[in-house]
C-alpha positions as CSV (number, residue, x, y, z in Angstrom):
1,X,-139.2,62.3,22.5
2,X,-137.2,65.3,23.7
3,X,-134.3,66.8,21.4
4,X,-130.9,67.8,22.5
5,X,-128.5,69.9,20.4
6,X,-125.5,69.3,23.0
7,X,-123.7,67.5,19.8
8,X,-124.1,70.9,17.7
9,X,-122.9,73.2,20.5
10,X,-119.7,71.4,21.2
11,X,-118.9,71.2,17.4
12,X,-119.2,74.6,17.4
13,X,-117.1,75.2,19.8
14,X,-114.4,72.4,18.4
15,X,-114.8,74.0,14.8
16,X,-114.6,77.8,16.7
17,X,-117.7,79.1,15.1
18,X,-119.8,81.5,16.9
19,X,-124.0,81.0,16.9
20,X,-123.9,84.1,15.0
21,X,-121.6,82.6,12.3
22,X,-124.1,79.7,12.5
23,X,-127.0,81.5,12.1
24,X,-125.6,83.3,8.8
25,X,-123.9,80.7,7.2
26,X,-127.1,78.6,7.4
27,X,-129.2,81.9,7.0
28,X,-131.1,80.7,10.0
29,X,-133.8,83.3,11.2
30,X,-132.9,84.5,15.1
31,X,-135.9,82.6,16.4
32,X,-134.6,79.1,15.3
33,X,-132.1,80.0,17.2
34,X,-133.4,80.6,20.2
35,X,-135.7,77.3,19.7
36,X,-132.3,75.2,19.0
37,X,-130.7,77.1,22.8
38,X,-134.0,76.2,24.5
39,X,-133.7,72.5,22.9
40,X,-137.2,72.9,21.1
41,X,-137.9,71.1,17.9
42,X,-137.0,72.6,15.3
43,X,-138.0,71.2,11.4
44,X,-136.2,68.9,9.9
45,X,-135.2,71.6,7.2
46,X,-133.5,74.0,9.5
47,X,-131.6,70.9,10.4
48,X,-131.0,70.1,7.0
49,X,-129.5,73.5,6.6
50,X,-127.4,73.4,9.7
51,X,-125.6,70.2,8.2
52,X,-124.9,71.9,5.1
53,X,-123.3,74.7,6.6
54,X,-121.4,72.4,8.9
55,X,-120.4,69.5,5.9
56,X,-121.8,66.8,8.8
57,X,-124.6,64.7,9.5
58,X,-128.0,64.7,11.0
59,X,-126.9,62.4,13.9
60,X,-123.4,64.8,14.7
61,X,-125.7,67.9,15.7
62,X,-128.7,66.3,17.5
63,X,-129.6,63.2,20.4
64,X,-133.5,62.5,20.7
65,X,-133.5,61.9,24.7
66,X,-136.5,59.4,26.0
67,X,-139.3,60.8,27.4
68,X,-139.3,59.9,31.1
């Protein structure tokens, strides 16, 4: 399955928090970052952490796209 992290980028956007904000609030290394722009997987702790930053769930930051 592939990952998309559309969801997270638009709350960003709706909540007006910059990646960089992101990054330290969830104290997310740069290269997670990177993975999450290039849609890579990331673990499911980094994800964890992203929530908690954000006060949302799993399913509000990420879509898991069919392989075609």
């Amino acid at each position: 399955m592939a990952v998309s992290y559309n969801r997270l980028w638009k709350l960003l956007i709706d909540k007006k928090i910059s990646k960089a904000d992101l990054c330290n609030a969830a104290g997310l290394d740069p290269n997670t970052m990177t993975k999450l722009n290039r849609d890579e997987e990331v673990t499911l702790e980094t994800l964890g952490k992203i929530c908690a930053a954000l006060g949302v769930n799993i399913g509000d930051i990420i879509d898991l796209l069919p392989q075609v």
